[in-house]
DRENDO-1510 file (C-alpha; in Angstrom, 1 decimal, always signed):
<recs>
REC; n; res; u; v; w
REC; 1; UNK; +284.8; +161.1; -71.5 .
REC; 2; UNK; +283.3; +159.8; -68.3 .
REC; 3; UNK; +283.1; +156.8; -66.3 .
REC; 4; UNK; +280.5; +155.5; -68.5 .
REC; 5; UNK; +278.1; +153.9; -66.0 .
REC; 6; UNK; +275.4; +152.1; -67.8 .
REC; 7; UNK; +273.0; +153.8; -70.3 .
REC; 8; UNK; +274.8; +157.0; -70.2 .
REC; 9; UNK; +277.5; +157.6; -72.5 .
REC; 10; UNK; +278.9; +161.0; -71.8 .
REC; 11; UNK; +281.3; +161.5; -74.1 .
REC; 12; UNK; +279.3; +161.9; -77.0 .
REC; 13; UNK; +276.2; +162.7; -75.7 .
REC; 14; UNK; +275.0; +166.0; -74.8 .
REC; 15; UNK; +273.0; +167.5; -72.0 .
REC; 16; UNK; +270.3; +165.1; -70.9 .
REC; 17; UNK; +266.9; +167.1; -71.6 .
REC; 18; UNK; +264.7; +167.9; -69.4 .
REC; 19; UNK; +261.3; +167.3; -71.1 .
REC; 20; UNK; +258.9; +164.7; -69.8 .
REC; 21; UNK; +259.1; +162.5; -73.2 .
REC; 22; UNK; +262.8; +161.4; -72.9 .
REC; 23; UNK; +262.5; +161.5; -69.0 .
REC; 24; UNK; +259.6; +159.0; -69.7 .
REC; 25; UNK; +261.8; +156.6; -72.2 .
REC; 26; UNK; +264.8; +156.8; -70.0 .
REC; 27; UNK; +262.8; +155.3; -67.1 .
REC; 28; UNK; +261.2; +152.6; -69.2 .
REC; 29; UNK; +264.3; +151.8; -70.4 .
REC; 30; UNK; +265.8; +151.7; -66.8 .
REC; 31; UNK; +262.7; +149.7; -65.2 .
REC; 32; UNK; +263.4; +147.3; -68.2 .
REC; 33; UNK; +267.0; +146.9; -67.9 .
REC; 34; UNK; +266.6; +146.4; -63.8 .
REC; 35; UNK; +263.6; +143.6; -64.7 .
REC; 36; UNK; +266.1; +141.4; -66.9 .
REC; 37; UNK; +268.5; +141.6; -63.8 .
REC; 38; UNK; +265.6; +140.6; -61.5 .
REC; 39; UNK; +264.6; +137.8; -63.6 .
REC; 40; UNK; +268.4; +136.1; -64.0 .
REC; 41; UNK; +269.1; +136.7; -60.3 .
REC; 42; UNK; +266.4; +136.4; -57.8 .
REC; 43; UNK; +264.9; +133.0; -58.3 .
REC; 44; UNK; +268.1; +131.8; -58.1 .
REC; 45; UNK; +268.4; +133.2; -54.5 .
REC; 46; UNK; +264.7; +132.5; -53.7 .
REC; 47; UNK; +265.5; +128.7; -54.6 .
REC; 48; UNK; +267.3; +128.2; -51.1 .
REC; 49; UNK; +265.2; +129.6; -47.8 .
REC; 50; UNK; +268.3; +130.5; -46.2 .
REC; 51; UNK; +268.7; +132.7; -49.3 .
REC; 52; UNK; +265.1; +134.3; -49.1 .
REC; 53; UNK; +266.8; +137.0; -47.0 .
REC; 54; UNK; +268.8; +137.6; -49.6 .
REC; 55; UNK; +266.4; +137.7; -52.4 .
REC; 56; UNK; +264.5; +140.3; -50.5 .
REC; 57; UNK; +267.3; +142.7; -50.0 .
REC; 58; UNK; +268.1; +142.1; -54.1 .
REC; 59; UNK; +264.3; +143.3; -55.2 .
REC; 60; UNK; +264.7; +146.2; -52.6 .
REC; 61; UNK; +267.8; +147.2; -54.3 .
REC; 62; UNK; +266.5; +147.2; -57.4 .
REC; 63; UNK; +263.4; +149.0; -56.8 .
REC; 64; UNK; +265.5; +151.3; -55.1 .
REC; 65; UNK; +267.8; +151.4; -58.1 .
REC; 66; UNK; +265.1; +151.4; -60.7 .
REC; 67; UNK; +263.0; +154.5; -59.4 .
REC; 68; UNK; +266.5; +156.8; -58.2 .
REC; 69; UNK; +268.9; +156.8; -61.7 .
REC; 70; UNK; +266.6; +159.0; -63.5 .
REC; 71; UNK; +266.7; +161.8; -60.3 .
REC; 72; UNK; +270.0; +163.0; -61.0 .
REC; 73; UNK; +268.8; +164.2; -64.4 .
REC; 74; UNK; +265.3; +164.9; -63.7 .
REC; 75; UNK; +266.2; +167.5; -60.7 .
REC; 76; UNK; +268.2; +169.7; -63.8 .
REC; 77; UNK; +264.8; +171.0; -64.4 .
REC; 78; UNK; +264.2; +172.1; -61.1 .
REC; 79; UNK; +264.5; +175.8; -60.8 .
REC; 80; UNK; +265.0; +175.6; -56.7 .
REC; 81; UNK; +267.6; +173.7; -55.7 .
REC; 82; UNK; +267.1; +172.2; -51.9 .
REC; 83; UNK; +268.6; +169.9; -50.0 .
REC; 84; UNK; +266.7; +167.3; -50.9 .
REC; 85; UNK; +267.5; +167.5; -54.7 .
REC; 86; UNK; +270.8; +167.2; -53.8 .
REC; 87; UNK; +269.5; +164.0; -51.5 .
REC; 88; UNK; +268.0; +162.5; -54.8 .
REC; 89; UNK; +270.8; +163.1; -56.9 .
REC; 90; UNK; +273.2; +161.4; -54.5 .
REC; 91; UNK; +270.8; +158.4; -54.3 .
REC; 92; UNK; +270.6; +158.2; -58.1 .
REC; 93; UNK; +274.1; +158.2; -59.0 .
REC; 94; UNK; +275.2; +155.6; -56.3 .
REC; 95; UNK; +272.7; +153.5; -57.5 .
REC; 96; UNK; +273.7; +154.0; -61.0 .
REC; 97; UNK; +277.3; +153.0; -60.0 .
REC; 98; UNK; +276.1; +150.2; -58.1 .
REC; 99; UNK; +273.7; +148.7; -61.0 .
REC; 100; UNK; +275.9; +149.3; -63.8 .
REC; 101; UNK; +278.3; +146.9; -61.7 .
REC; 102; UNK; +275.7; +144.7; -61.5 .
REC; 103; UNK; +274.5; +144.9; -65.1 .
REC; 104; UNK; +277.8; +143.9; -66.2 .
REC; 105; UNK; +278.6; +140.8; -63.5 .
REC; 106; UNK; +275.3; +139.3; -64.3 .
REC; 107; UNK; +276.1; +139.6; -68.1 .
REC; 108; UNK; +279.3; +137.8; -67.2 .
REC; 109; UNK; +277.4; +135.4; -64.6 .
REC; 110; UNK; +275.4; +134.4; -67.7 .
REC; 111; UNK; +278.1; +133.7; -70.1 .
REC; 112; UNK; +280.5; +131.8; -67.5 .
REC; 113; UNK; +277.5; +129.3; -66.8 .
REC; 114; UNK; +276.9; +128.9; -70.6 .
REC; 115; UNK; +280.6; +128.3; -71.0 .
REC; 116; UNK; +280.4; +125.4; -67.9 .
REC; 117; UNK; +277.9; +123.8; -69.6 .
REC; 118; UNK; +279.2; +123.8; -72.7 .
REC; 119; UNK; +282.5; +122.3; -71.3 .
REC; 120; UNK; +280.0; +119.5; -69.1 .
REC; 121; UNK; +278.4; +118.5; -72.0 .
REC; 122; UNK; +281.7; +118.0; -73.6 .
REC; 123; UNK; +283.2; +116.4; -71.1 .
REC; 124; UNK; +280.2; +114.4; -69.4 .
REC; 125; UNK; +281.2; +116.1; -66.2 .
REC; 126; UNK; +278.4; +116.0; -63.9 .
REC; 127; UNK; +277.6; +120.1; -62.3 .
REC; 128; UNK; +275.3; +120.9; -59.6 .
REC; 129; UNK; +273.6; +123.5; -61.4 .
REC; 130; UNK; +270.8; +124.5; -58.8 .
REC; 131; UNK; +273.9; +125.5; -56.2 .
REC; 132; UNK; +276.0; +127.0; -59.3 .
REC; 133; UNK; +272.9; +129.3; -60.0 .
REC; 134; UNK; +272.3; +130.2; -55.8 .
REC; 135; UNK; +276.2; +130.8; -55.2 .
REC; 136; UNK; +276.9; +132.7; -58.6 .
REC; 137; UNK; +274.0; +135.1; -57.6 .
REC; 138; UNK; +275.4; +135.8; -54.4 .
REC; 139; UNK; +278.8; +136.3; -55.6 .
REC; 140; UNK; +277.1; +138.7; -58.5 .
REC; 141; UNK; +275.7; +140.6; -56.0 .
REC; 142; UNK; +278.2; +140.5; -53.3 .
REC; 143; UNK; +281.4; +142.1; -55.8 .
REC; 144; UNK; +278.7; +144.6; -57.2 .
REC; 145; UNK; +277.8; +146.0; -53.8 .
REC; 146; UNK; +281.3; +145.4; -52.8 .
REC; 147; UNK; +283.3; +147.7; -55.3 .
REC; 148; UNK; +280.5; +150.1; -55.2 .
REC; 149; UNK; +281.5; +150.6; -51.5 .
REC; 150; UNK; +284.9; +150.6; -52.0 .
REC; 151; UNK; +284.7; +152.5; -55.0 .
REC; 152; UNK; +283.1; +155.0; -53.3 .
REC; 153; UNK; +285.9; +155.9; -50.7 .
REC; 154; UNK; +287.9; +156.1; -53.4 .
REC; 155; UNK; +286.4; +158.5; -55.0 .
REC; 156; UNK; +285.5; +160.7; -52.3 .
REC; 157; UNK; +289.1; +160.7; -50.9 .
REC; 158; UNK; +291.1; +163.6; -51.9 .
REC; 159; UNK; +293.6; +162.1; -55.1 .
REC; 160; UNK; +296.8; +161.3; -54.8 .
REC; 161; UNK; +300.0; +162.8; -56.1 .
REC; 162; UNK; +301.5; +160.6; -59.3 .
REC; 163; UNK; +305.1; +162.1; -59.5 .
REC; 164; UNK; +306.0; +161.4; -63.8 .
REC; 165; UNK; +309.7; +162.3; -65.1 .
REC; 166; UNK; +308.9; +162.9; -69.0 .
REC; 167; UNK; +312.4; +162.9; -70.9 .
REC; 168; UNK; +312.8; +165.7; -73.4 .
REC; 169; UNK; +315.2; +165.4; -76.5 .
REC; 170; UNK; +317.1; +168.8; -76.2 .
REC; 171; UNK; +316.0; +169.7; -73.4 .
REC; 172; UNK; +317.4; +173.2; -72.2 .
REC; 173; UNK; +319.4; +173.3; -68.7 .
REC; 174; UNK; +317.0; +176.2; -67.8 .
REC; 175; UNK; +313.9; +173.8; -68.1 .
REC; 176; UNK; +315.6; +170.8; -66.6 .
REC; 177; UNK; +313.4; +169.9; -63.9 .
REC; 178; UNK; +310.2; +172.1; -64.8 .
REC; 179; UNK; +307.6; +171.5; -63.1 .
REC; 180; UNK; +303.3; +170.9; -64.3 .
REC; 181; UNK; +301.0; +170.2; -61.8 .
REC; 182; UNK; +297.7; +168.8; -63.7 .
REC; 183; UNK; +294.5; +169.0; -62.5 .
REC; 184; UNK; +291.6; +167.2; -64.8 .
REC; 185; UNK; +287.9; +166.0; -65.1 .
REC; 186; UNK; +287.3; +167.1; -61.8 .
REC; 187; UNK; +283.7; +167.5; -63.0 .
REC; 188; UNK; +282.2; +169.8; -60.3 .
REC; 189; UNK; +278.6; +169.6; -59.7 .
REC; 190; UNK; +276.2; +167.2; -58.2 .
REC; 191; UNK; +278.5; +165.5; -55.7 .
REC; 192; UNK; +281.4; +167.5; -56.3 .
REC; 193; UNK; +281.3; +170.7; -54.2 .
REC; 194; UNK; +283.5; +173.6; -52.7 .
REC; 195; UNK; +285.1; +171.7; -49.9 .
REC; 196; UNK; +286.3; +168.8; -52.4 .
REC; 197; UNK; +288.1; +171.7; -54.7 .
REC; 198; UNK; +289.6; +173.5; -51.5 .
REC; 199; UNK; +291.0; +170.0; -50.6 .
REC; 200; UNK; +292.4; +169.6; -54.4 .
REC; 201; UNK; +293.7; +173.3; -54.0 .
REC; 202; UNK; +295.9; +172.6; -50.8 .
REC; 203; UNK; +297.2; +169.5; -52.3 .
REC; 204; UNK; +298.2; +171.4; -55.1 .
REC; 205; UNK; +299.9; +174.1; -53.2 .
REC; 206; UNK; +302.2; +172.1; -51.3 .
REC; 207; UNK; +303.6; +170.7; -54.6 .
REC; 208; UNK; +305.4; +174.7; -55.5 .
REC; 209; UNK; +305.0; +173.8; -59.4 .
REC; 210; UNK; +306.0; +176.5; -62.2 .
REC; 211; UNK; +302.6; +176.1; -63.8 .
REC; 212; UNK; +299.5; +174.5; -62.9 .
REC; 213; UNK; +297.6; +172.9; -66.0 .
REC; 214; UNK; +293.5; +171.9; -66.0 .
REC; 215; UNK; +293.4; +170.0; -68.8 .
REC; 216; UNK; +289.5; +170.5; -69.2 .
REC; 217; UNK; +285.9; +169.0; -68.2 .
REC; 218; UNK; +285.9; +171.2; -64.6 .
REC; 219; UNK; +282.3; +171.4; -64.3 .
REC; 220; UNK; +279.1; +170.2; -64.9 .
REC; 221; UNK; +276.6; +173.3; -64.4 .
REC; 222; UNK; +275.7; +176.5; -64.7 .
REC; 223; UNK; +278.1; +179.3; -63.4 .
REC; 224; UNK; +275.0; +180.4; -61.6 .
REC; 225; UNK; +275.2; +177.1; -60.1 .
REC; 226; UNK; +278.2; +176.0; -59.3 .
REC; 227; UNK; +280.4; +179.4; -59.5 .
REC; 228; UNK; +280.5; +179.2; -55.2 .
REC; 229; UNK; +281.9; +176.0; -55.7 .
REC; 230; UNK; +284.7; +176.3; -57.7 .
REC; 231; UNK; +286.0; +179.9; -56.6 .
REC; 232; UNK; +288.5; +177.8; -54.2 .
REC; 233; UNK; +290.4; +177.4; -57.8 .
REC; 234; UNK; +291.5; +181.3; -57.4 .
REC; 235; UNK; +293.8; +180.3; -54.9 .
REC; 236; UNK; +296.1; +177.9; -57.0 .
REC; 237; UNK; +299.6; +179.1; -56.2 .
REC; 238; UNK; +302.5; +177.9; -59.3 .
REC; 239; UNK; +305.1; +180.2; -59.9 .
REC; 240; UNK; +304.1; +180.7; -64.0 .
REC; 241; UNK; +300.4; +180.6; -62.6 .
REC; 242; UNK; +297.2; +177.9; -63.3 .
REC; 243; UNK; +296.2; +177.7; -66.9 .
REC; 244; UNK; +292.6; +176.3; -68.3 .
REC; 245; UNK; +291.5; +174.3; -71.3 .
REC; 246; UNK; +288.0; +173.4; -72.4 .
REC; 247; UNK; +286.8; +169.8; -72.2 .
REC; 248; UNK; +283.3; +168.6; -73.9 .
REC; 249; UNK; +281.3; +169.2; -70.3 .
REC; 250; UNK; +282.6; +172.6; -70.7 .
REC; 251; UNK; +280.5; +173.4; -73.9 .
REC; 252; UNK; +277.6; +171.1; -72.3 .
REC; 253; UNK; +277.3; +173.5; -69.3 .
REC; 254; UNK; +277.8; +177.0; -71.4 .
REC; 255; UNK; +281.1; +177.5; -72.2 .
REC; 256; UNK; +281.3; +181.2; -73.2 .
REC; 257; UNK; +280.8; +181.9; -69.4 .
REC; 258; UNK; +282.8; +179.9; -67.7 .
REC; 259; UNK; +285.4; +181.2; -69.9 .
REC; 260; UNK; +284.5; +184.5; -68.7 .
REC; 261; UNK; +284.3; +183.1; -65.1 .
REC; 262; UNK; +287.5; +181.4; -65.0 .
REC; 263; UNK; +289.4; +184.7; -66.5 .
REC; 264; UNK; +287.5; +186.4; -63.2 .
REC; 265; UNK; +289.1; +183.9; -61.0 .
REC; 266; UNK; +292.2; +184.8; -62.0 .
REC; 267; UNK; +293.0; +181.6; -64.2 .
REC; 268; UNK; +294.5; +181.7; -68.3 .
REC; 269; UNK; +292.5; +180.1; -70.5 .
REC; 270; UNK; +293.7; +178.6; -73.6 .
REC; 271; UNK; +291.7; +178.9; -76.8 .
REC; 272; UNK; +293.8; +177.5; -79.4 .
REC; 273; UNK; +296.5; +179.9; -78.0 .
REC; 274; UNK; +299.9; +180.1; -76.5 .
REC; 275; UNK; +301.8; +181.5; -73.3 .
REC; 276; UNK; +305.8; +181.8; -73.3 .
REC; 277; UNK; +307.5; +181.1; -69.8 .
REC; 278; UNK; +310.7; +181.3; -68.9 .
REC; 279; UNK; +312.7; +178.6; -67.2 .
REC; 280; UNK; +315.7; +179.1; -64.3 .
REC; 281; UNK; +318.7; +180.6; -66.5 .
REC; 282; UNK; +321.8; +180.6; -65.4 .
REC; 283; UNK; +323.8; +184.0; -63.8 .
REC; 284; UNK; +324.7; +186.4; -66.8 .
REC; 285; UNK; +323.5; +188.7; -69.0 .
REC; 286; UNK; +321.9; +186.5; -72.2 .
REC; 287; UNK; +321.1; +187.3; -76.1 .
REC; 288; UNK; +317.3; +186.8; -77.2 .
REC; 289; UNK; +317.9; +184.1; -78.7 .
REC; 290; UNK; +319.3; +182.4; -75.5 .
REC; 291; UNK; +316.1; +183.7; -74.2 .
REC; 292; UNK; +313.6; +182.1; -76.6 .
REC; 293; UNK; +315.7; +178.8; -76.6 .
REC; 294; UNK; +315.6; +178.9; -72.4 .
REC; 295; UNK; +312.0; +179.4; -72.5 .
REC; 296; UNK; +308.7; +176.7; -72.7 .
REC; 297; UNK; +305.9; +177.5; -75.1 .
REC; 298; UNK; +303.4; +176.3; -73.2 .
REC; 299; UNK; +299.7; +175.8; -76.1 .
REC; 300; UNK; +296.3; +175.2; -75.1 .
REC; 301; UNK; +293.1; +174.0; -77.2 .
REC; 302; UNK; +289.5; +174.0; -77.0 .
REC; 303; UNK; +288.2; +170.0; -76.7 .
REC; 304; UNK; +288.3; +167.8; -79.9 .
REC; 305; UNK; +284.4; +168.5; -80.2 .
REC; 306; UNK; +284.1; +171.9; -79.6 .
REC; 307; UNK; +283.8; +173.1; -83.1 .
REC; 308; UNK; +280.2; +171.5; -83.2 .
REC; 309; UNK; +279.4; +174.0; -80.5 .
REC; 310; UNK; +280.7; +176.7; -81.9 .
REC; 311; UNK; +282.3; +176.8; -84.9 .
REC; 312; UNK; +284.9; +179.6; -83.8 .
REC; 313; UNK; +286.0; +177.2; -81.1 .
REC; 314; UNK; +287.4; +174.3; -83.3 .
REC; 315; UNK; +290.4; +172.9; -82.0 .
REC; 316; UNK; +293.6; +173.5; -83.8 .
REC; 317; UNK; +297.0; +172.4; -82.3 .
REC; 318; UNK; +298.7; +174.2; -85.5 .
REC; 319; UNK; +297.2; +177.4; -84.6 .
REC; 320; UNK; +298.0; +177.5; -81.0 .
REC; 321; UNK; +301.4; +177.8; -82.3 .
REC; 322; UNK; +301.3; +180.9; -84.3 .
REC; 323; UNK; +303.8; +183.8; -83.3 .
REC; 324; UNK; +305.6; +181.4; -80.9 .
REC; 325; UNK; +309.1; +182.4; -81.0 .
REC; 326; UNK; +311.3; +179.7; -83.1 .
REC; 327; UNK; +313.9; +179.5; -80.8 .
REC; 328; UNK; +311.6; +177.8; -78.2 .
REC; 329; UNK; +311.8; +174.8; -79.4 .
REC; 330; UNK; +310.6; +173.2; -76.2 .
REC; 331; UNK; +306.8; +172.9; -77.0 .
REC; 332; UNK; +304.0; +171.7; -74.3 .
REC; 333; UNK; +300.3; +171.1; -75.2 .
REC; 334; UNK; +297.0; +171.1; -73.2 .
REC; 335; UNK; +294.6; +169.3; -75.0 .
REC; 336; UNK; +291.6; +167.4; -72.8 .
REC; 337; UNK; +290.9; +164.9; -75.1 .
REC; 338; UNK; +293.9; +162.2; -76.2 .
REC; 339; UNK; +292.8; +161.9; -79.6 .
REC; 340; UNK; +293.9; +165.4; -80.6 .
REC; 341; UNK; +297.6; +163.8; -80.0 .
REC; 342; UNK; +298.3; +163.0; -83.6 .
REC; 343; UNK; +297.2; +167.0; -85.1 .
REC; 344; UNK; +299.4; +168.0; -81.8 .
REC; 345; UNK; +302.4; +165.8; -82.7 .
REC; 346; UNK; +302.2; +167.2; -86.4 .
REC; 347; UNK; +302.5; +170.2; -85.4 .
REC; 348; UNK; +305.9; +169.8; -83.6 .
REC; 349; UNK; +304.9; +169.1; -79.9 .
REC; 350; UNK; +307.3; +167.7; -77.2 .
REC; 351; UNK; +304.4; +166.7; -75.1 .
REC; 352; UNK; +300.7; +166.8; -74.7 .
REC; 353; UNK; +298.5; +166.5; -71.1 .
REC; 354; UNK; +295.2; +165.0; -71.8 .
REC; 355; UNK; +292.4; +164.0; -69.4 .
REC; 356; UNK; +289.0; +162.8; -70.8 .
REC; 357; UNK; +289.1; +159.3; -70.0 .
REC; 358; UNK; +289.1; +159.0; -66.4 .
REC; 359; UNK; +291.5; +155.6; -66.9 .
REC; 360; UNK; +287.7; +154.2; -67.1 .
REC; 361; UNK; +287.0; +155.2; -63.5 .
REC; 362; UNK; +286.2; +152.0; -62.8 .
REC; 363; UNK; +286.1; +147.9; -64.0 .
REC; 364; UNK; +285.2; +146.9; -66.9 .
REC; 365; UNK; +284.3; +150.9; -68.7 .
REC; 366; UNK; +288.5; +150.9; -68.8 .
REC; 367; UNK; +288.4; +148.2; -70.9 .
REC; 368; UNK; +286.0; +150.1; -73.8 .
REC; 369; UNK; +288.1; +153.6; -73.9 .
REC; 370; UNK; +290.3; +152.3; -76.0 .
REC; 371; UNK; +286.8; +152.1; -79.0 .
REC; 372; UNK; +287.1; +155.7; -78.2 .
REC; 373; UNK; +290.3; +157.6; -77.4 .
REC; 374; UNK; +294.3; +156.3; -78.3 .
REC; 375; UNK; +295.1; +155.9; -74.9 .
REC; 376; UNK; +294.1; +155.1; -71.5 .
REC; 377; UNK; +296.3; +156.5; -68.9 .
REC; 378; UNK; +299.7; +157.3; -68.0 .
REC; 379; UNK; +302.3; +158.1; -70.5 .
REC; 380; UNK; +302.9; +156.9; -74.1 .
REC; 381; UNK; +305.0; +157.7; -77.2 .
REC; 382; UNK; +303.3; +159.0; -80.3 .
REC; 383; UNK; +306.0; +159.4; -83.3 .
REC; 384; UNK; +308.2; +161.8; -81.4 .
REC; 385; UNK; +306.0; +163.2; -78.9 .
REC; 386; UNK; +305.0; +161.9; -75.0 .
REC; 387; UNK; +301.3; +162.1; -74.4 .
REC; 388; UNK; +300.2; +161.8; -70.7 .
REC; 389; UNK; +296.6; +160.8; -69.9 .
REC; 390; UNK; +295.6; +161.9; -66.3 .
REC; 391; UNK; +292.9; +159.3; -65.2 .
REC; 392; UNK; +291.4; +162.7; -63.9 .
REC; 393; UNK; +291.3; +164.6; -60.0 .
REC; 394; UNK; +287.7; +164.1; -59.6 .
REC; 395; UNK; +285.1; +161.7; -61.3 .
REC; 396; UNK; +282.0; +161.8; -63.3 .
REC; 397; UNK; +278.4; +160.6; -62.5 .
REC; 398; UNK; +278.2; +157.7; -59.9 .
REC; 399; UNK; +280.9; +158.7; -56.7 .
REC; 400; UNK; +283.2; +155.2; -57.8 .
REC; 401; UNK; +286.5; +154.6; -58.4 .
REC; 402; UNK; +287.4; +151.1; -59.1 .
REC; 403; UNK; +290.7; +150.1; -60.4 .
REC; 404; UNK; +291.5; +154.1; -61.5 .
REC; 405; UNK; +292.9; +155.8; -58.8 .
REC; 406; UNK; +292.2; +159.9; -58.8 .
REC; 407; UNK; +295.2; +161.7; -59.5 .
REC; 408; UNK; +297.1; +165.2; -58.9 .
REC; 409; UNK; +300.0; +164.6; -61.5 .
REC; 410; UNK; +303.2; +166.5; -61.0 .
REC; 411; UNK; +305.2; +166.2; -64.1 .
REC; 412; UNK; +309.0; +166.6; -64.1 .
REC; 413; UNK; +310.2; +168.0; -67.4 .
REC; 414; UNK; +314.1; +166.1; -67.4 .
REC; 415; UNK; +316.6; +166.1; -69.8 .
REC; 416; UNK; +316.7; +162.7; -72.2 .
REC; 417; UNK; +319.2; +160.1; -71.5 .
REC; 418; UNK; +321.2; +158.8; -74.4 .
</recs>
C-alpha cells in the first residue's frame, strides 16, 4: 500500500498511464473535486472583509492545487528528465498531500455543522451560524496547511530507530538476541533520491545487525532511472548480509530487473525461497543436528499480488520452506504485504516482517487500512505466530507524514518468558 492521498489508491492500482485520455479524465476529475471545496469554503471566508485576504490565498491554492496533481504522473511520459520535471513533480505531490487534507477536513467541516444543527433544532439553542461558517473555514484550512507543513519535515527527516524485543517459544540460546534491521516502502523515485538512501544506509550501519531485511516496495521507476539512486543500498553492512523481497511497486516499475539489479548490488533476493544462518553457538565441537537446531531459517516471498504479474512469481509461504532443514525450527518470514500472515502462520512461521501500509502515513488514510490489510503497524499475534508491520523508512506520493512516524526497526529475537 501507500499513503493513499486522495484519488489515488496505490495499492491496487497499477501504473498510472500515460495517454492523453486518462490524463484528461484525471484532471477533470481533479478541477471538479477542487470546485466542490471552493464552493463549501470560500464564501464563507469572503463573507467577513477582514477574511477577503484569506479567501484569496484559498482560490490561489486551489488553482495552484488543481493545475499541479496531475504533473507528477504526466512527466512519466517524458523521455528527458530535467530539472524542472522534477520541479513539477515536487509541486504536484505537495499539493496532493495538502488537498487530500483538505478534502477530508471540509468533509468533516460539513458533517460537524449538520450535526450542530441538528442538535439546535433539538434543543432550540440559538447558533451564530454566519461566524460558525467564517471560523470553521479558517480552522479547515489552517490544520490542512498546518499538517501538510509538519508532515512534510517529517517525512523528509531521516527515520528513526524503533528498537522491538519479539519473544520466541523455544527459542535457541545461539539466537537469543538476533538481530533484523528492516528497512521498507522506502519508495525511491520522484522525491526520494540517493542522498535520502545514503542517510538510511549510515543509520543502518551503526545499528551492527546479523541480517538486514527490505521487506519490499523500494522503488518507483525504472532501473534506468533510478539505479544511481539506490546503489548507496550496496553498502548495507549486517553480519548475515541485506536480504530483498518484492512489494507490488516492485512489479509496477519492472520487476524482472530490479531483481537483476539488486543481485548486482550485492543484495539476496527472496523469491519464495529460503537462506539458513547460523546464530552465536557456544565453544565446542557440535552434531548437525545441534547445528540445524542453532540456526534461523530465514524465507522470503514475492508480494501478495505478484502472481497477476507473472504467474511464476505467485507468492507461496509453503514453498519458501522446502529443503529447510527440520531441525531449524526457528522460522522468520519476509513478506511485504500483512495479509500473507495467515498462509505464513500455516506454514509454521515464528514471525513474519511486513511493510505495505505505511501505518497510513498520515491522518485519517490510517484509519481505512484496516478495509485492506489485517494490521496496521507494530506487532501483533496471529494463532502462534508475531507479525510486525513497519510503517515503512520512506513514504509514497505526497512528502507527509502525519501521525506515522518513518521507521528503521531493529528487532531483537529474545527468548519467551513463561
Amino acid at each position: 500500500m501507500c499513503g493513499t492521498p486522495l484519488a489515488v489508491v496505490c495499492s491496487r492500482a497499477v501504473p498510472v498511464p500515460t495517454d492523453p485520455m486518462p490524463f484528461r479524465s484525471m484532471s477533470v476529475l481533479t478541477a471538479l473535486l477542487h470546485v466542490l471545496i471552493a464552493l463549501r469554503l470560500v464564501p464563507a471566508l469572503a463573507s467577513s472583509r477582514p477574511l477577503w485576504p484569506l479567501a484569496a490565498l484559498a482560490i490561489v491554492a486551489l488553482l495552484v492545487s488543481a493545475a499541479t496533481i496531475p504533473l507528477p504522473f504526466l512527466s512519466r511520459g517524458i523521455a528527458k528528465k530535467t530539472s524542472a520535471v522534477d520541479v513539477l513533480k515536487w509541486i504536484g505531490l505537495i499539493s496532493m498531500g495538502w488537498f487530500s487534507s483538505l478534502f477530508v477536513l471540509t468533509i468533516l467541516r460539513d458533517v460537524g455543522m449538520l450535526l450542530t444543527w441538528a442538535v439546535g433544532a433539538a434543543s432550540g439553542m440559538v447558533i451564530d451560524w454566519l461566524a460558525l461558517r467564517q471560523w470553521s473555514a479558517v480552522a479547515v484550512l489552517g490544520v490542512a496547511t498546518a499538517t501538510s507543513l509538519i508532515g512534510f519535515v517529517n517525512a523528509r527527516r531521516t527515520a528513526g530507530i524503533k528498537r522491538v524485543d519479539v519473544p520466541i517459544t523455544g527459542l535457541p540460546a545461539a539466537l537469543d538476541g538476533f538481530t533484523i534491521a528492516q528497512l521498507s516502502d522506502i519508495h525511491v523515485g520522484p522525491t526520494i533520491k540517493g542522498g535520502y538512501i545514503s542517510r538510511i544506509v549510515e543509520a543502518v550501519n551503526r545499528l551492527d545487525a546479523d541480517v538486514v531485511a527490505i521487506t519490499g516496495d523500494l522503488v518507483d521507476g525504472t532501473v534506468p532511472e533510478l539505479r544511481d539512486h539506490i546503489a548507496p543500498l550496496a553498502g548495507l553492512r549486517a553480519r548475515h548480509g541485506t536480504f530483498v523481497v518484492t512489494g507490488n511497486h516492485e512489479y509496477y516499475a519492472g520487476a524482472h530487473a530490479w531483481i537483476v539489479e539488486l543481485r548486482r548490488l550485492g543484495l539476496t533476493v527472496l523469491l519464495n525461497e529460503h537462506v539458513v544462518l547460523q546464530g552465536r553457538p557456544p565453544r565446542g565441537a557440535q552434531t548437525d543436528e545441534e547445528v540445524n537446531a542453532d540456526a534461523l531459517v530465514l524465507a522470503g516471498v514475492t508480494d501478495f499480488t505478484a502472481g497477476h504479474f507473472d504467474a511464476a512469481h505467485a507468492s507461496d509461504p509453503r514453498a519458501s520452506l522446502v529443503g529447510a532443514p527440520l531441525g531449524a525450527t526457528t522460522r522468520v518470514l519476509l513478506a511485504h504485504q500483512p495479509r500473507s500472515a495467515a498462509a505464513a502462520a500455516d506454514a509454521g512461521f515464528h514471525l513474519q516482517l511486513s511493510g505495505h501500509t505505511h501505518g497510513g502515513q498520515f491522518f485519517p488514510w490510517n484509519l481505512f487500512v484496516p478495509l485492506q490489510q489485517p494490521f496496521t503497524a507494530g506487532l501483533h499475534k496471529l494463532s502462534d505466530m508475531w507479525v510486525y508491520v513497519s510503517r515503512g523508512t520512506g513514504y509514497w506520493g505526497p512528502p507527509k507524514r502525519f501521525g506515522a512516524p518513518s521507521e528503521i526497526t531493529l528487532l531483537r529475537l529474545v527468548p519467551e518468558r513463561l
